[in-house]
mmCIF entry with sequence, helices, sheets and N, C-alpha, C, O atoms, coordinates in Angstrom:
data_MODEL
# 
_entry.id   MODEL 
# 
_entity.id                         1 
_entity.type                       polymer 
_entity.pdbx_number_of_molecules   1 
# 
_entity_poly.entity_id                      1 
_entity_poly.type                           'polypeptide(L)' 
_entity_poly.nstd_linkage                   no 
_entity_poly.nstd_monomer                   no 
_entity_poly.pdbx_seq_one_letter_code       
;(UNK)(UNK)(UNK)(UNK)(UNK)(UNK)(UNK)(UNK)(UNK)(UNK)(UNK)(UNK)(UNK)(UNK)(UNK)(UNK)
(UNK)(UNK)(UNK)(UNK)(UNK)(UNK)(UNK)(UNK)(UNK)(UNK)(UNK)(UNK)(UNK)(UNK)(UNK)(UNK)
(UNK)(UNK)(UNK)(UNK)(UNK)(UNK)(UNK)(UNK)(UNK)(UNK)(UNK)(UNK)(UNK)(UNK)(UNK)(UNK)
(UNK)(UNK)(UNK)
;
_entity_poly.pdbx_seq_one_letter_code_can   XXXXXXXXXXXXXXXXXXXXXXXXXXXXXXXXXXXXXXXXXXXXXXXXXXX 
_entity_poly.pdbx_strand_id                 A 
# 
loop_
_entity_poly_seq.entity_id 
_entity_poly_seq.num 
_entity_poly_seq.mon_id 
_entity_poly_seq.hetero 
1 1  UNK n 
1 2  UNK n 
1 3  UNK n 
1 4  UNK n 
1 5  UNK n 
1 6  UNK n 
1 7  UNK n 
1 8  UNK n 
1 9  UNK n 
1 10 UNK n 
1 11 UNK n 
1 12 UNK n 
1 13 UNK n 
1 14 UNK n 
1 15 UNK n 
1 16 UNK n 
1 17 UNK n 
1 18 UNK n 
1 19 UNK n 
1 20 UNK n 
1 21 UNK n 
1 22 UNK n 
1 23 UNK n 
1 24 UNK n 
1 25 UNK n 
1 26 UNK n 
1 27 UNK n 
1 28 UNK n 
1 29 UNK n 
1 30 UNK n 
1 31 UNK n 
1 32 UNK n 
1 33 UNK n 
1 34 UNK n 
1 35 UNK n 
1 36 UNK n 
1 37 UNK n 
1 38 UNK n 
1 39 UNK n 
1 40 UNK n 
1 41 UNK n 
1 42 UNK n 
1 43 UNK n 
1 44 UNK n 
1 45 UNK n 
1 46 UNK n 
1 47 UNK n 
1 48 UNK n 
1 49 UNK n 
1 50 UNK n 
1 51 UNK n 
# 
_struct_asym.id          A 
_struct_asym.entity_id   1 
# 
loop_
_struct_conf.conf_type_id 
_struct_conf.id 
_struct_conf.pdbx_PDB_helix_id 
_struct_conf.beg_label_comp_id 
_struct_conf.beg_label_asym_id 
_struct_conf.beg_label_seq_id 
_struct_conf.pdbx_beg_PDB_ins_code 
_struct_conf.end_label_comp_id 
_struct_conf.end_label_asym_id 
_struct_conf.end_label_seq_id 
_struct_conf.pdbx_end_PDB_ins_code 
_struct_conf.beg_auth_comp_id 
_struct_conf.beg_auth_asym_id 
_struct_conf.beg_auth_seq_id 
_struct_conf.end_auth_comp_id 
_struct_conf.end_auth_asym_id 
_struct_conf.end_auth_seq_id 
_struct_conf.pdbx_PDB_helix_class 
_struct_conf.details 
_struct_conf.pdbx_PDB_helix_length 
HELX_P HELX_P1 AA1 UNK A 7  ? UNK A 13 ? UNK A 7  UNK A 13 1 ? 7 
HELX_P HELX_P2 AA2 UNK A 41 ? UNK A 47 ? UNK A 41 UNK A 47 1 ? 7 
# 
_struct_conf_type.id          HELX_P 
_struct_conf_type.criteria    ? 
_struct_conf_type.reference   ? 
# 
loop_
_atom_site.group_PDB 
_atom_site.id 
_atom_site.type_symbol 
_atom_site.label_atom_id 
_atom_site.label_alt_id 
_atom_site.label_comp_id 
_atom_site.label_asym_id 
_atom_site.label_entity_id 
_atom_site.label_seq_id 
_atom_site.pdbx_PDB_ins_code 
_atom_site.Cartn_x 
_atom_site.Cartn_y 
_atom_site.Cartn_z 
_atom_site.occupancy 
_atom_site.B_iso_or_equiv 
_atom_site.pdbx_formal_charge 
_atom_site.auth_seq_id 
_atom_site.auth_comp_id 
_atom_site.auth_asym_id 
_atom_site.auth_atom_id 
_atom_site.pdbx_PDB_model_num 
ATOM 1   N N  . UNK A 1 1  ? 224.948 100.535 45.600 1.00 0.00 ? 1  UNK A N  1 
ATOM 2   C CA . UNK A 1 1  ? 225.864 101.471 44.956 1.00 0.00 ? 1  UNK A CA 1 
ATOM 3   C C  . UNK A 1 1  ? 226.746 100.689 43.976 1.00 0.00 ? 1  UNK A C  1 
ATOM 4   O O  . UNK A 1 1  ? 227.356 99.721  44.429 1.00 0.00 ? 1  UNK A O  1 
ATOM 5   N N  . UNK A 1 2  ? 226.854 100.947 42.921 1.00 0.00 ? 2  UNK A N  1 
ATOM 6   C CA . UNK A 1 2  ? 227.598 100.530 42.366 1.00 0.00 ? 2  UNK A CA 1 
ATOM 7   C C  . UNK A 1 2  ? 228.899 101.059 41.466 1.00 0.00 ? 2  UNK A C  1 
ATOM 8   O O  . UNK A 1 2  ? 228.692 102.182 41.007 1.00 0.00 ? 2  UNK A O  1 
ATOM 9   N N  . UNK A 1 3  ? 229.555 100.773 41.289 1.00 0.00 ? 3  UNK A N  1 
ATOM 10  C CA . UNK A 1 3  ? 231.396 101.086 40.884 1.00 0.00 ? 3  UNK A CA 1 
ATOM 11  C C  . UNK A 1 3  ? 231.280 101.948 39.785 1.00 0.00 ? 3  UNK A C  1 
ATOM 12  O O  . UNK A 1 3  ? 230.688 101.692 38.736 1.00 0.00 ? 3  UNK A O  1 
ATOM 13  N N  . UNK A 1 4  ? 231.896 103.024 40.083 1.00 0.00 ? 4  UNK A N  1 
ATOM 14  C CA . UNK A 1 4  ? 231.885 104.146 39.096 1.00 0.00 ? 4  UNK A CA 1 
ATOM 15  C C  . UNK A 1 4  ? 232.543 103.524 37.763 1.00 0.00 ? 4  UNK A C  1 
ATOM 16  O O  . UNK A 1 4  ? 233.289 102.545 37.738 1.00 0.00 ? 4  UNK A O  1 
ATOM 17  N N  . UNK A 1 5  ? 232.034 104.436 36.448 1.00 0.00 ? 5  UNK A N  1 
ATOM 18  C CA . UNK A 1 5  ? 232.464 104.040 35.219 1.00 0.00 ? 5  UNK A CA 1 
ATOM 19  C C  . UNK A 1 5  ? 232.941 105.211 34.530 1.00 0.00 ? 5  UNK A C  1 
ATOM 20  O O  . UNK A 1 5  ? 233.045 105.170 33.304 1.00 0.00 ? 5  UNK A O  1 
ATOM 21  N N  . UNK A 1 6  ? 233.194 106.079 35.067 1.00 0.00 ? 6  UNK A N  1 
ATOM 22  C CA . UNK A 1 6  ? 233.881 107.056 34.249 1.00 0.00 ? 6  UNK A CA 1 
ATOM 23  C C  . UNK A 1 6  ? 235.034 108.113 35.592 1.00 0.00 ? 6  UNK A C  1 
ATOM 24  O O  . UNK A 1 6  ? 234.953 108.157 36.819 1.00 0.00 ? 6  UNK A O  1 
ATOM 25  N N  . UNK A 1 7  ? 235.658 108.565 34.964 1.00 0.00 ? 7  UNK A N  1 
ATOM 26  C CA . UNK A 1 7  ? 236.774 109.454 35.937 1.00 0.00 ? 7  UNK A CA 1 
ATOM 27  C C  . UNK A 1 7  ? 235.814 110.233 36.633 1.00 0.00 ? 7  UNK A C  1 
ATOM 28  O O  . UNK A 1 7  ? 235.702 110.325 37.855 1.00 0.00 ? 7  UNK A O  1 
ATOM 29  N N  . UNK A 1 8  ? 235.164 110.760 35.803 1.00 0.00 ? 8  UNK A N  1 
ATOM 30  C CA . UNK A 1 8  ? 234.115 112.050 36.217 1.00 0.00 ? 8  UNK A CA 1 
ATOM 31  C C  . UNK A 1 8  ? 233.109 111.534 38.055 1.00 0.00 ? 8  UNK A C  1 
ATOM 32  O O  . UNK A 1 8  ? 233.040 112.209 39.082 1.00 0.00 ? 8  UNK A O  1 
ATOM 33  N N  . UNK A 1 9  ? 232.313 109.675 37.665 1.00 0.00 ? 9  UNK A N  1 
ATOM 34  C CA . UNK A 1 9  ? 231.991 109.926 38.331 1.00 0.00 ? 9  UNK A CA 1 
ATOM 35  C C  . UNK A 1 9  ? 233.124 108.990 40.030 1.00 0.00 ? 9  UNK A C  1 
ATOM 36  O O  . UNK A 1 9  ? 233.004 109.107 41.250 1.00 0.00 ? 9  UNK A O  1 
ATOM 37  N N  . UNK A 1 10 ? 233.748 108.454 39.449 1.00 0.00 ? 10 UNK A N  1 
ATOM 38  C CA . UNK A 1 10 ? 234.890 108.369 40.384 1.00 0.00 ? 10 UNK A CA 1 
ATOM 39  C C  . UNK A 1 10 ? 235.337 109.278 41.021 1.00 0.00 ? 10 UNK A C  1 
ATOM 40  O O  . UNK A 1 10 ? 235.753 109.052 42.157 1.00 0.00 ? 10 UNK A O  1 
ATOM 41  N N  . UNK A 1 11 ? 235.407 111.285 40.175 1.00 0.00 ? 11 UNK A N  1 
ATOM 42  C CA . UNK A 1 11 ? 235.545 112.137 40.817 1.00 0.00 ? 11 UNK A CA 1 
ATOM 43  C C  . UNK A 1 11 ? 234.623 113.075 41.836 1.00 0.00 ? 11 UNK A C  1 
ATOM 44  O O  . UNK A 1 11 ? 234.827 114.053 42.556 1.00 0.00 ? 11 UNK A O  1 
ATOM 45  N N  . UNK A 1 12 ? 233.687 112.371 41.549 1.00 0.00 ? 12 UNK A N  1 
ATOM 46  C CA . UNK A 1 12 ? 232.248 112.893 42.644 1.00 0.00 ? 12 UNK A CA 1 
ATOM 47  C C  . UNK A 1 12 ? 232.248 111.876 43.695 1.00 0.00 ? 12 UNK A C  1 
ATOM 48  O O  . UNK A 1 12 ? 231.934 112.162 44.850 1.00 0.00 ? 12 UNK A O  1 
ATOM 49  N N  . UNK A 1 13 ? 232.592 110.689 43.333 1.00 0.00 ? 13 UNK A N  1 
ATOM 50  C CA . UNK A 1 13 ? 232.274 109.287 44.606 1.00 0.00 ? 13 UNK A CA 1 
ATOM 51  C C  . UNK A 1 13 ? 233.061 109.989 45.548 1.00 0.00 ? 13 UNK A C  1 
ATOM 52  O O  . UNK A 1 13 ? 232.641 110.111 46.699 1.00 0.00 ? 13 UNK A O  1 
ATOM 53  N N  . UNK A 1 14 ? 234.550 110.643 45.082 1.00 0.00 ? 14 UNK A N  1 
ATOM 54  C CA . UNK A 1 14 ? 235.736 110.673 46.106 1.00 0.00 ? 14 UNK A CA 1 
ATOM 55  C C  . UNK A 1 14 ? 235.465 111.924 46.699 1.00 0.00 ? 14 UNK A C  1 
ATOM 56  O O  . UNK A 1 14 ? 235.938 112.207 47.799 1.00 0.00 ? 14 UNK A O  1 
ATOM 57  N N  . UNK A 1 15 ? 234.642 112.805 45.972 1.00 0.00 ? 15 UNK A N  1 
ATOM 58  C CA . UNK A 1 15 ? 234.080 114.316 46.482 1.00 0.00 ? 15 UNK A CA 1 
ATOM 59  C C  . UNK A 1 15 ? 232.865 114.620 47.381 1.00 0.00 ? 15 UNK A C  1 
ATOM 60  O O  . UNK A 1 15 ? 232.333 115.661 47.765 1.00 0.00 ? 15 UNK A O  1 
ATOM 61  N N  . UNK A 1 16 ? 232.612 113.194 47.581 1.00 0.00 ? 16 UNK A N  1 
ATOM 62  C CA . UNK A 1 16 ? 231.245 113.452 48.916 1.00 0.00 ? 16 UNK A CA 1 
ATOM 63  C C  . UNK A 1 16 ? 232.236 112.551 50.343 1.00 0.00 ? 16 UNK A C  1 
ATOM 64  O O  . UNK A 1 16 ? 231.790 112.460 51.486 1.00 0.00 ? 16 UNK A O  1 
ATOM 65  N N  . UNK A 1 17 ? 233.267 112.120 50.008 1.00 0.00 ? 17 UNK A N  1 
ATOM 66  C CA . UNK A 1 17 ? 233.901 111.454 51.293 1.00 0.00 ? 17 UNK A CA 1 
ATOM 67  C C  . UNK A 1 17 ? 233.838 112.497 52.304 1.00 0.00 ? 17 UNK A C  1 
ATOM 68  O O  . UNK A 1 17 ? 233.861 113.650 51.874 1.00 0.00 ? 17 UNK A O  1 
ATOM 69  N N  . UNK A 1 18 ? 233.792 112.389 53.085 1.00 0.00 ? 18 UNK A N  1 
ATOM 70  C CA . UNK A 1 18 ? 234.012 113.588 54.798 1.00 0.00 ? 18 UNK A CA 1 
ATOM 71  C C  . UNK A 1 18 ? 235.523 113.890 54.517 1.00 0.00 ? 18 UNK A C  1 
ATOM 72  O O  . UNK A 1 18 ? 236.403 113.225 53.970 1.00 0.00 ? 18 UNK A O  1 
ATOM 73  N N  . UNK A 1 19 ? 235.507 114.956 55.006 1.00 0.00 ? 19 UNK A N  1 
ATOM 74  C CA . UNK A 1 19 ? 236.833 115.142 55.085 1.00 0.00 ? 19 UNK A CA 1 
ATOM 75  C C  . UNK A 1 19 ? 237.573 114.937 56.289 1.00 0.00 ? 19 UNK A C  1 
ATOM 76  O O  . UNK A 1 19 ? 238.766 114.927 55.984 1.00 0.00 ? 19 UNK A O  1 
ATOM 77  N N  . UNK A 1 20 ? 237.404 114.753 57.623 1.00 0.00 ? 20 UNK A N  1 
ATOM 78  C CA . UNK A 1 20 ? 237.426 114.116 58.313 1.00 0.00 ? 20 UNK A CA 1 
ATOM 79  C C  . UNK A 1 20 ? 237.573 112.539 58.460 1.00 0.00 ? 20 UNK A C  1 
ATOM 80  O O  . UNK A 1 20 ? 237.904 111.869 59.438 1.00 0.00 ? 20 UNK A O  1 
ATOM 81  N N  . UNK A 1 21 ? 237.138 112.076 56.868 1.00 0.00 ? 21 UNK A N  1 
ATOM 82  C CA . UNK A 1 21 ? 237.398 110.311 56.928 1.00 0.00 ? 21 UNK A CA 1 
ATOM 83  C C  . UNK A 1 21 ? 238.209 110.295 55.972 1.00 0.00 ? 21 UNK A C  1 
ATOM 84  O O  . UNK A 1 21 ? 238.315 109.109 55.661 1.00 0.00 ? 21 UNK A O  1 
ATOM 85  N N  . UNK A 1 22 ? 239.080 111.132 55.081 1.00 0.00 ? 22 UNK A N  1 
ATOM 86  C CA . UNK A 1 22 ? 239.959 111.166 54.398 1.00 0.00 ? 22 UNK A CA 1 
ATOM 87  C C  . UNK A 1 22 ? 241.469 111.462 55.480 1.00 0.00 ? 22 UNK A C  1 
ATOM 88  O O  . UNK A 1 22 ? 241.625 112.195 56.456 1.00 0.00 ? 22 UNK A O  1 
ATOM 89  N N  . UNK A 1 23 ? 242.231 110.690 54.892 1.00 0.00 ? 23 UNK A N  1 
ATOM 90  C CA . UNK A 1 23 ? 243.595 110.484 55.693 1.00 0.00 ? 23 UNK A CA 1 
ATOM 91  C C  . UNK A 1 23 ? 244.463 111.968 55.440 1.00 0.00 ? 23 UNK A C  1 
ATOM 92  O O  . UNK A 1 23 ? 244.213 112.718 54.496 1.00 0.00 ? 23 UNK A O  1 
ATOM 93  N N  . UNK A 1 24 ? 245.449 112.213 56.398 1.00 0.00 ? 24 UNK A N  1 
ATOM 94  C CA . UNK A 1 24 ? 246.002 113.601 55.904 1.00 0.00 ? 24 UNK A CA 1 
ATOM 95  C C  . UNK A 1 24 ? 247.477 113.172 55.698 1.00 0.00 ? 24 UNK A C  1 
ATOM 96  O O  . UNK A 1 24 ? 248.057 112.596 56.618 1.00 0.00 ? 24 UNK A O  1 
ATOM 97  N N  . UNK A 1 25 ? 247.800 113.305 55.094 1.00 0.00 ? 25 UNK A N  1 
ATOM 98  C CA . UNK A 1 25 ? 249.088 113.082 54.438 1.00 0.00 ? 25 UNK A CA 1 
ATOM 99  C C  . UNK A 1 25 ? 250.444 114.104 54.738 1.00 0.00 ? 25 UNK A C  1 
ATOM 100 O O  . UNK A 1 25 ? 250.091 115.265 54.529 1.00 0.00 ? 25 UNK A O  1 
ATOM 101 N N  . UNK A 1 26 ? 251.708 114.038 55.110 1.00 0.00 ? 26 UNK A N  1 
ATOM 102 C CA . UNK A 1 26 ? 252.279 115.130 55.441 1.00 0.00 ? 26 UNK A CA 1 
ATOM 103 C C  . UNK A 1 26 ? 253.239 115.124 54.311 1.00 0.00 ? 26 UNK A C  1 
ATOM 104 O O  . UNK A 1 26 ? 253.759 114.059 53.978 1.00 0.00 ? 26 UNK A O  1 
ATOM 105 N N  . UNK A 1 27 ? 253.409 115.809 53.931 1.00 0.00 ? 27 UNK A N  1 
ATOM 106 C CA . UNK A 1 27 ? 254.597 116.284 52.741 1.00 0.00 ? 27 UNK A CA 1 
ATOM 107 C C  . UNK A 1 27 ? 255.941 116.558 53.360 1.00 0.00 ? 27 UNK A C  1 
ATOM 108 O O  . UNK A 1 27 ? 256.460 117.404 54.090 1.00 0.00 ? 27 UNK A O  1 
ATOM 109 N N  . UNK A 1 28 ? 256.397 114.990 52.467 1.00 0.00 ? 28 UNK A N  1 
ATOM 110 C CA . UNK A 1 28 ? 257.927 115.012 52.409 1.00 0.00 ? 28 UNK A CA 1 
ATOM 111 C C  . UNK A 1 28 ? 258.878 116.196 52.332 1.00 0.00 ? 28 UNK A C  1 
ATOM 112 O O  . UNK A 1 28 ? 258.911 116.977 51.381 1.00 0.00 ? 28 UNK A O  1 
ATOM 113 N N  . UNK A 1 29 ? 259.725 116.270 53.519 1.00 0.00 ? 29 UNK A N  1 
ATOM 114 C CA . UNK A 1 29 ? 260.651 117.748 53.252 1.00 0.00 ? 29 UNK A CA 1 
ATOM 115 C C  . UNK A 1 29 ? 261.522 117.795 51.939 1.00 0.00 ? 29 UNK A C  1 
ATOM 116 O O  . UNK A 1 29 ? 261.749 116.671 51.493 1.00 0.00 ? 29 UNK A O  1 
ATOM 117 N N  . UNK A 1 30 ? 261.994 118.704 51.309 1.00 0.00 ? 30 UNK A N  1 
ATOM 118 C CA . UNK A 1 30 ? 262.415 118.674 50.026 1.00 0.00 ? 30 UNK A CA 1 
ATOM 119 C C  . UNK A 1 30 ? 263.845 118.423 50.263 1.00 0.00 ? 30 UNK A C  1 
ATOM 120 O O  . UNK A 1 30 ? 264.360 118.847 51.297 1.00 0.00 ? 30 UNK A O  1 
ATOM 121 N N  . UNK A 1 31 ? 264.454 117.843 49.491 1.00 0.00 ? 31 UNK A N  1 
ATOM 122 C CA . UNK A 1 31 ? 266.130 117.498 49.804 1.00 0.00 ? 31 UNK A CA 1 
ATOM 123 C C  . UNK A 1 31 ? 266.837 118.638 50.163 1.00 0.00 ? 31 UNK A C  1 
ATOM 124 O O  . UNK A 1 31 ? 266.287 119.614 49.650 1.00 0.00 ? 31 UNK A O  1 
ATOM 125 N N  . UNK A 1 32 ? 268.146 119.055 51.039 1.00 0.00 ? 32 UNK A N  1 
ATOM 126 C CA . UNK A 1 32 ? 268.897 119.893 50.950 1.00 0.00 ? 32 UNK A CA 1 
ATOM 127 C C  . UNK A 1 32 ? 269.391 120.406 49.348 1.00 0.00 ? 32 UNK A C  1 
ATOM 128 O O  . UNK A 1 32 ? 269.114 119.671 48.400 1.00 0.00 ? 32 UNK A O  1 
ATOM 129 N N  . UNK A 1 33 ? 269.817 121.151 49.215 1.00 0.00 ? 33 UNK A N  1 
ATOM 130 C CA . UNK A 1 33 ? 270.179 122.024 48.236 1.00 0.00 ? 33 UNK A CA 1 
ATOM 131 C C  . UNK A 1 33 ? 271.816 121.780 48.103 1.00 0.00 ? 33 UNK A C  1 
ATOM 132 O O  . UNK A 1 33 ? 272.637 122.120 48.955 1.00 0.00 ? 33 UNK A O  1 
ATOM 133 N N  . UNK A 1 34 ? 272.160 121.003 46.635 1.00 0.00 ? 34 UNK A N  1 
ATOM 134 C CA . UNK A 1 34 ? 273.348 120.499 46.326 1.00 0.00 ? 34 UNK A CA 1 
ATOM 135 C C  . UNK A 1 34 ? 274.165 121.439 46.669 1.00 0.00 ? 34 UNK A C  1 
ATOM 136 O O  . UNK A 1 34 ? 273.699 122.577 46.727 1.00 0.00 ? 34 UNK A O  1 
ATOM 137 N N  . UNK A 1 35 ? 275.697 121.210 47.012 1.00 0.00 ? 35 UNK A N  1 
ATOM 138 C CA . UNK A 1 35 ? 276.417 122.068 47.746 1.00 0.00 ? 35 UNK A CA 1 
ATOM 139 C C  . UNK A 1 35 ? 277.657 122.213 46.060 1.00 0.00 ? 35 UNK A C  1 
ATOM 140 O O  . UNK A 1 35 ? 277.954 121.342 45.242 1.00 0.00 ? 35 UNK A O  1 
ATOM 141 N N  . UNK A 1 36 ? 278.081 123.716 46.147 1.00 0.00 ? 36 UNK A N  1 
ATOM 142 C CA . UNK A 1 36 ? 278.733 124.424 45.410 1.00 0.00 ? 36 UNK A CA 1 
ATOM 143 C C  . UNK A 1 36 ? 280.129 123.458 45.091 1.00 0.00 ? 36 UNK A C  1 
ATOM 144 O O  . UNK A 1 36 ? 280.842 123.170 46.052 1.00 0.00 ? 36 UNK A O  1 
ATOM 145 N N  . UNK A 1 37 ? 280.454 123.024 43.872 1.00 0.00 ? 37 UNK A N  1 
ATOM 146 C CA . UNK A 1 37 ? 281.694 122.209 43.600 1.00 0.00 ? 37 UNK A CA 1 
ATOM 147 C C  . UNK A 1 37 ? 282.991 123.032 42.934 1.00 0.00 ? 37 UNK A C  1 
ATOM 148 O O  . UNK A 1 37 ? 282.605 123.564 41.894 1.00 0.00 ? 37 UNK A O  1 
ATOM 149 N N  . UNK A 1 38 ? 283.677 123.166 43.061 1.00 0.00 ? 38 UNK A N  1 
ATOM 150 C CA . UNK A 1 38 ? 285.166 123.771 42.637 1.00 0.00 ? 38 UNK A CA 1 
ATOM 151 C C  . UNK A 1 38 ? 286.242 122.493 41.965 1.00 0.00 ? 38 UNK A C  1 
ATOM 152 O O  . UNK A 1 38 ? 286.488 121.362 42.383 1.00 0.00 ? 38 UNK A O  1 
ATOM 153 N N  . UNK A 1 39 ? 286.690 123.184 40.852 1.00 0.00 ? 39 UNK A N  1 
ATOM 154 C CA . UNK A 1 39 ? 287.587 121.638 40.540 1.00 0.00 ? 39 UNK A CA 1 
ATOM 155 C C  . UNK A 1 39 ? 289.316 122.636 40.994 1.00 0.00 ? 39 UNK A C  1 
ATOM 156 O O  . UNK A 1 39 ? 289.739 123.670 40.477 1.00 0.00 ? 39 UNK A O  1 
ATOM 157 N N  . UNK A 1 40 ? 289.884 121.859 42.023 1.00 0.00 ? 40 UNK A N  1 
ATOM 158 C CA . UNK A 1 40 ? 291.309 122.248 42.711 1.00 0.00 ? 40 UNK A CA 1 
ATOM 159 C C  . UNK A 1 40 ? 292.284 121.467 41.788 1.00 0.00 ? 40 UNK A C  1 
ATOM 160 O O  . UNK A 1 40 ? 291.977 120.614 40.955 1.00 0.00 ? 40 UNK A O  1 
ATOM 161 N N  . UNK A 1 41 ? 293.598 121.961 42.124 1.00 0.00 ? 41 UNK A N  1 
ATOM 162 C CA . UNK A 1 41 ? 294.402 121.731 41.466 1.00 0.00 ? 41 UNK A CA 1 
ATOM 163 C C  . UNK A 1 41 ? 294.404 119.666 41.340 1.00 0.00 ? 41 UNK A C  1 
ATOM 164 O O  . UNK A 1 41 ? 294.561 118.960 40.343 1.00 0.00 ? 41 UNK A O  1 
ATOM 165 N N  . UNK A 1 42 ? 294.214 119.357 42.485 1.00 0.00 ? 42 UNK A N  1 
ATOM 166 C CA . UNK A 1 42 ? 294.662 117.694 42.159 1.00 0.00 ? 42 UNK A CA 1 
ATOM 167 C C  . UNK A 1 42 ? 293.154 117.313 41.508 1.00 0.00 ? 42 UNK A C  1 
ATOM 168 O O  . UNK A 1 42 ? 293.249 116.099 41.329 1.00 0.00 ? 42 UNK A O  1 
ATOM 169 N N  . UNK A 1 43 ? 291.920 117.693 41.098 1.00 0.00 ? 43 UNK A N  1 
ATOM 170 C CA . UNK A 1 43 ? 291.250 117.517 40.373 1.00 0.00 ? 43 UNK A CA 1 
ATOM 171 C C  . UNK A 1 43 ? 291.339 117.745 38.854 1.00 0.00 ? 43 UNK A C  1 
ATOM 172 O O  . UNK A 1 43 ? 290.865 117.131 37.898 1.00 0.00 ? 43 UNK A O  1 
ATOM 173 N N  . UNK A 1 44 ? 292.312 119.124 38.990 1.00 0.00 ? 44 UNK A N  1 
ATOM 174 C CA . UNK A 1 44 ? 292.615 118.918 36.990 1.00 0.00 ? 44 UNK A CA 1 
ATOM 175 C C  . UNK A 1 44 ? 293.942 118.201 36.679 1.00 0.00 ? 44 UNK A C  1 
ATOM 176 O O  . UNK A 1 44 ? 294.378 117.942 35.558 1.00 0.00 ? 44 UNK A O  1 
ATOM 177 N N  . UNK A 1 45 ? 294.601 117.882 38.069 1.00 0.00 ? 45 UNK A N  1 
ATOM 178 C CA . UNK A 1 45 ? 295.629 117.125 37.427 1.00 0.00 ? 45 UNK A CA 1 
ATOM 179 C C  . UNK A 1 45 ? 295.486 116.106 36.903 1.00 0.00 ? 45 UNK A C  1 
ATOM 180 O O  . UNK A 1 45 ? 296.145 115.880 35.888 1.00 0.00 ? 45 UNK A O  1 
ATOM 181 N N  . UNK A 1 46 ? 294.505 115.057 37.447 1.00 0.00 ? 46 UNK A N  1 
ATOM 182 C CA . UNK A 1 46 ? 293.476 113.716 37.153 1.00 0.00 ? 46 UNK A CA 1 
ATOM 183 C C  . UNK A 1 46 ? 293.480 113.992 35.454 1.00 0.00 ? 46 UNK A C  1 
ATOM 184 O O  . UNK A 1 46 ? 293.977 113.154 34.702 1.00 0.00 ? 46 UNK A O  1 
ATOM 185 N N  . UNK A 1 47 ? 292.918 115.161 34.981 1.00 0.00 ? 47 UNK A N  1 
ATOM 186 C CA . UNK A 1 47 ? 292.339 114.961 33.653 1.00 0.00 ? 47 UNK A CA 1 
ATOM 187 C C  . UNK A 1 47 ? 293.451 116.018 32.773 1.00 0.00 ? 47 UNK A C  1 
ATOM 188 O O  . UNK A 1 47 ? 292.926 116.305 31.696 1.00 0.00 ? 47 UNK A O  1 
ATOM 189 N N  . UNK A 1 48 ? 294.282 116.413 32.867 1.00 0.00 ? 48 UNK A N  1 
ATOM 190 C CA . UNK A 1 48 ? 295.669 116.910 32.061 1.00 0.00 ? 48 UNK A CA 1 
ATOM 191 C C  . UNK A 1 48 ? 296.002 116.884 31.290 1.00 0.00 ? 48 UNK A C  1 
ATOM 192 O O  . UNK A 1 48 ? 296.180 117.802 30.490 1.00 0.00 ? 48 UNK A O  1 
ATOM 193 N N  . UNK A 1 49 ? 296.281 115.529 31.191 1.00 0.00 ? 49 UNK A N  1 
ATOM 194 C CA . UNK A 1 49 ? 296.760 114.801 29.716 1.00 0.00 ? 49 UNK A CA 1 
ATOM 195 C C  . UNK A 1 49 ? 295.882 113.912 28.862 1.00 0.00 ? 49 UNK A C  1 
ATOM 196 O O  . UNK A 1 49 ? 296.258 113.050 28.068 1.00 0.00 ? 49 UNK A O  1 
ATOM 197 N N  . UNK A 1 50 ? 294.526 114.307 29.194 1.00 0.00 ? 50 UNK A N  1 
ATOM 198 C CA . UNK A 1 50 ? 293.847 113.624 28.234 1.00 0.00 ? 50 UNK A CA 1 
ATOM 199 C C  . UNK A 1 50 ? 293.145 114.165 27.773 1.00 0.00 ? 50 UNK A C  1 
ATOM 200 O O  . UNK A 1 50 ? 292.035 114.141 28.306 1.00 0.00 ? 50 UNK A O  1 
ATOM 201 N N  . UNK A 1 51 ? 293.281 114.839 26.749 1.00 0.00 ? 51 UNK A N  1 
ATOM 202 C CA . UNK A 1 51 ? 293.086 116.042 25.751 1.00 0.00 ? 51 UNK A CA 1 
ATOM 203 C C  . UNK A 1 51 ? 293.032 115.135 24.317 1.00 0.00 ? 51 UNK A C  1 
ATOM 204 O O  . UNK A 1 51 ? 292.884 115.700 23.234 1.00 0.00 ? 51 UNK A O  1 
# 
């Protein structure tokens, strides 16, 4: 057998593997969902005077 030379047949070599001898992979949980920000009074005081 020798080493595929094009994508195509690299994509058939990898398409007769068993599927059973292919590894199963589990998908990463997706990050929590950024939490809601409010700017409070000592947050606009920070930036006030610099206009």
């Amino acid at each position: 057998m020798t080493e595929p030379e094009t994508l195509a047949e690299l994509i058939d070599d990898c398409a007769s593997i068993p599927a059973d001898l292919r590894e199963q992979h589990q998908v990463a949980p997706l990050p929590p969902a950024p939490r809601a920000w409010t700017v409070d009074e000592t947050c606009h005081s920070q930036v006030a005077g610099l206009d």
